[in-house]
C-alpha positions as CSV (number, residue, x, y, z in Angstrom):
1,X,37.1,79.0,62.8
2,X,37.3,77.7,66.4
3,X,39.5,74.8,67.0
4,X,37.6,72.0,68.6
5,X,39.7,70.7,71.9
6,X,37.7,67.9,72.3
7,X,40.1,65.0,72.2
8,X,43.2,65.1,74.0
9,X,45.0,62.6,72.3
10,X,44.2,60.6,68.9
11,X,45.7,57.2,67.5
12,X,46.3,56.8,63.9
13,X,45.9,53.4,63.1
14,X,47.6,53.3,59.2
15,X,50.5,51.3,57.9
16,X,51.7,53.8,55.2
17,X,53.9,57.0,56.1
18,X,52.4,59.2,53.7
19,X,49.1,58.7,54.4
20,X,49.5,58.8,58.6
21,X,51.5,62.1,58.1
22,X,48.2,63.1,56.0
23,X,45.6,62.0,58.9
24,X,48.2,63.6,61.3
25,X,47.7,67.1,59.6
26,X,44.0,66.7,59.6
27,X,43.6,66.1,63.7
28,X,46.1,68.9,64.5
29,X,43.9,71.0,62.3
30,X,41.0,70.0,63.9
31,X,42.1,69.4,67.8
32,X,45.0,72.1,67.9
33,X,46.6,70.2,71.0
34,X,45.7,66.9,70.7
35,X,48.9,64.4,71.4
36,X,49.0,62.0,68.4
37,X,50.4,58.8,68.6
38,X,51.3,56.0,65.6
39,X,50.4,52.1,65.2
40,X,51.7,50.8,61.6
41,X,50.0,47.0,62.6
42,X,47.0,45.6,64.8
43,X,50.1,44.6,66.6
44,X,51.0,48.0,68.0
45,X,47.9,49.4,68.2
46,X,47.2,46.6,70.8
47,X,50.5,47.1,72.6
48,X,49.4,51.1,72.7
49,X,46.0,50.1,74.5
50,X,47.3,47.3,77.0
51,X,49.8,49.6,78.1
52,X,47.5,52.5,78.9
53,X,47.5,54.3,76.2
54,X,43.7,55.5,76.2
55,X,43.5,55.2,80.1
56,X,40.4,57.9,80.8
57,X,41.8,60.6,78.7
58,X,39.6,61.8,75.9
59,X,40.5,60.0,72.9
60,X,39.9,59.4,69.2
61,X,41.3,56.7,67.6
62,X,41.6,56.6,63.3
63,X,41.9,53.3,62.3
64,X,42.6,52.1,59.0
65,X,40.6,48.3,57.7
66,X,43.6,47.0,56.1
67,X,46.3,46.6,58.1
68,X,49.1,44.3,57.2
69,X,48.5,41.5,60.1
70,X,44.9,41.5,60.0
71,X,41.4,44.0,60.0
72,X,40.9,46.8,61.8
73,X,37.3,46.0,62.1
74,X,39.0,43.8,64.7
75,X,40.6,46.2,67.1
76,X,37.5,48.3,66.6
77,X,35.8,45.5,68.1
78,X,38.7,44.6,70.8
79,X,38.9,48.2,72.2
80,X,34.6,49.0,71.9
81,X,34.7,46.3,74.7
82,X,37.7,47.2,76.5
83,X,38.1,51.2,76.4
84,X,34.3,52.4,75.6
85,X,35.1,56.3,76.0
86,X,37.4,56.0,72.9
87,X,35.9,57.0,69.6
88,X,36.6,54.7,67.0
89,X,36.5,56.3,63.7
90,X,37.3,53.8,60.4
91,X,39.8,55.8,57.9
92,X,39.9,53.7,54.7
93,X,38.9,53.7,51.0
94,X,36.4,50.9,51.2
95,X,33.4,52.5,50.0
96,X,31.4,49.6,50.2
97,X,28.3,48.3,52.2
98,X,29.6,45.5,54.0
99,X,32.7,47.0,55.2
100,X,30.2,50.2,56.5
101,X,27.9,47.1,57.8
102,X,30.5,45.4,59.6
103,X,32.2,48.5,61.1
104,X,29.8,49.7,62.5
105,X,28.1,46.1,63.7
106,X,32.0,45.9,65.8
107,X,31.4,49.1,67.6
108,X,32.6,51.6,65.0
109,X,31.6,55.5,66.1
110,X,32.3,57.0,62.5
111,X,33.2,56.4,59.4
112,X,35.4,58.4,56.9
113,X,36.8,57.8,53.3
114,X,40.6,58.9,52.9
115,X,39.7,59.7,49.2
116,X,37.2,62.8,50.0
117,X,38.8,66.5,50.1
118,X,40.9,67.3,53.1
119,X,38.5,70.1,54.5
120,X,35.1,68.0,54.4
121,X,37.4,65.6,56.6
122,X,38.5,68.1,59.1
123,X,35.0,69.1,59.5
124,X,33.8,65.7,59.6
125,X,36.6,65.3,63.0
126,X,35.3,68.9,64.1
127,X,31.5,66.9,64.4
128,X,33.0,63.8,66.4
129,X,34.9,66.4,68.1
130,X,31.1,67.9,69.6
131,X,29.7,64.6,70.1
132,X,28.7,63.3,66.9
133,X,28.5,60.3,65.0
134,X,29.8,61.4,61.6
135,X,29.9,59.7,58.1
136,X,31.8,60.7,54.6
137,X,28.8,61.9,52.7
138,X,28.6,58.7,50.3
139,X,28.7,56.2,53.1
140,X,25.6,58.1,54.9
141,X,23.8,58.2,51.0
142,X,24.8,54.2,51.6
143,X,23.1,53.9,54.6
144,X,20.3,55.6,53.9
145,X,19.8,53.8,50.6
146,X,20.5,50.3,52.3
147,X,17.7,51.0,55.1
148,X,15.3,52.1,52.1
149,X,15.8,48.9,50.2
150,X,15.4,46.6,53.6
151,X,12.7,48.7,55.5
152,X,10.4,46.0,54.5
153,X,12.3,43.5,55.6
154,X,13.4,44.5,59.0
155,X,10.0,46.4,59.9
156,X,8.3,42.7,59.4
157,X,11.4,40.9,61.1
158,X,10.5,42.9,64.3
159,X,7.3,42.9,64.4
160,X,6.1,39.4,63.1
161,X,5.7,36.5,66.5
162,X,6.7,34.3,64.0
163,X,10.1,35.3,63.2
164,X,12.5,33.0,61.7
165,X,14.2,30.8,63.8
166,X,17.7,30.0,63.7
167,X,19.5,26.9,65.3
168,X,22.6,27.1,67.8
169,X,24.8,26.4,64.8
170,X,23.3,28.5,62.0
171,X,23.5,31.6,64.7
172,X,27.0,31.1,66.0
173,X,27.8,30.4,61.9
174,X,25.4,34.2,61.3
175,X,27.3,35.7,64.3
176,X,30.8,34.8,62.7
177,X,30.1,36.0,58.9
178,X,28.8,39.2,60.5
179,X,31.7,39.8,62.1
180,X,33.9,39.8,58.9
181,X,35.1,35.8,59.3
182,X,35.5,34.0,56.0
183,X,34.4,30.8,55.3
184,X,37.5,28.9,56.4
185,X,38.1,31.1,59.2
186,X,34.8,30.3,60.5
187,X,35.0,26.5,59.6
188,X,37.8,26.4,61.9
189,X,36.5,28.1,65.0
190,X,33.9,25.4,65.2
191,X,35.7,22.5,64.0
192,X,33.1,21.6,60.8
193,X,34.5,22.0,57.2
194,X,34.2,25.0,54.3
195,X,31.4,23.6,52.8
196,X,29.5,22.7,56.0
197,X,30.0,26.3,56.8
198,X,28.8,27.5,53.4
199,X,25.6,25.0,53.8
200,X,24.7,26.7,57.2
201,X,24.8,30.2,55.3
202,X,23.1,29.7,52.5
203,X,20.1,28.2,54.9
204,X,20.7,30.9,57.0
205,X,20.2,33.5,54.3
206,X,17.4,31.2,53.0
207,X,15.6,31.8,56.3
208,X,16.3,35.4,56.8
209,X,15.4,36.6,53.3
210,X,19.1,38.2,53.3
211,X,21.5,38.2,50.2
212,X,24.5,39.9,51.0
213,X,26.8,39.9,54.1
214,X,25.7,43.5,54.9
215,X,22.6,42.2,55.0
216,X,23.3,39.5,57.6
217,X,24.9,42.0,59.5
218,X,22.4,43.9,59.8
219,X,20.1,40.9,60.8
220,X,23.1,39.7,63.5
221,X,23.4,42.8,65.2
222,X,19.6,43.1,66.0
223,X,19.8,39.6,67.3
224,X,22.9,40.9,70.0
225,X,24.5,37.9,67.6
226,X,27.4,40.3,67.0
């Protein structure tokens, strides 16, 4: 098979050895030449790009959700600002809907699970490689599945005058669950308490028709909330 030479360089965001040494054998297979480079924290990975790390160079960055000093839903946000030629692919084993929500709501490109068979994954890099948007086969059933169930929903959202409105406070308090705040986190970015915070969601959700953070997200990013 031909080697894609599409990236020049990757980033493999991951604090544990075994499992960057993994990813690192996946992106040589895949991009023969590429240069990889390591961050172990959001700390690093941060140092990497402030110093020029992605400059203009073709780049893919891997980057693992847990990290031990924060979420790398964060950096995915922080360098889809900052450095939009990179392509931000999330590496983890959270197979759920609001991690996929709130990914891709921060800027994420792609989305791969660790847990699915080498080969599918080097294939998977081969499509981001050409261009692609790519997604680990139950994260795209996911996706599919959650537009089925809220078709409905969003269809009438967008085209109804009456849409519902939101106040300054319950969209900044939409804005910040969306982007993968918790309830304390949030409380203290605008200075109101826990359960003021959980009062604005549950009206918000009340007024959205949402039940689930994935949902919100959803909701957030078509408002440019995110």
């Amino acid at each position: 098979m031909v080697t894609s030479e599409t990236f020049e360089q990757a980033l493999i965001v991951e604090d544990i050895l075994a499992t960057r040494q993994w990813l690192t054998g996946l992106v040589h297979t895949a991009f023969e030449r590429a240069g990889v480079y390591f961050a172990g924290d959001l700390r690093t990975a941060r140092a990497w790009f402030a110093d020029g790390g992605a400059t203009e160079r073709r780049t893919i960055a891997l980057i693992d959700i847990g990290l031990p000093d924060g979420s790398g839903i964060d950096l995915i946000r922080e360098v889809s600002a900052a450095h939009p030629h990179v392509q931000l692919v999330v590496t983890t084993i959270y197979d759920d809907d609001a991690h996929l929500m709130q990914a891709m709501a921060a800027g994420a490109d792609s989305y791969l699970l660790k847990d699915r068979p080498a080969d599918e994954l080097v294939a998977l890099l081969r499509r981001i490689g050409d261009g692609e948007a790519a997604l680990s086969p139950p994260m795209a059933r996911r996706l599919l599945d959650h537009f089925r169930r809220h078709a409905t929903f969003m269809t009438a959202g967008a085209a109804e005058s009456n849409e519902p409105d939101l106040s300054a406070r319950e969209s900044e308090v939409l804005g910040m669950i969306a982007r993968g705040l918790t309830l304390n986190e949030a409380g203290k970015a605008l200075g109101i308490s826990r359960s003021t915070v959980a009062s604005h969601v549950k009206t918000v959700y009340r007024k959205l028709g949402v039940t689930s953070r994935a949902e919100a997200a959803l909701e957030a990013t078509r408002r440019r909330l995110t």
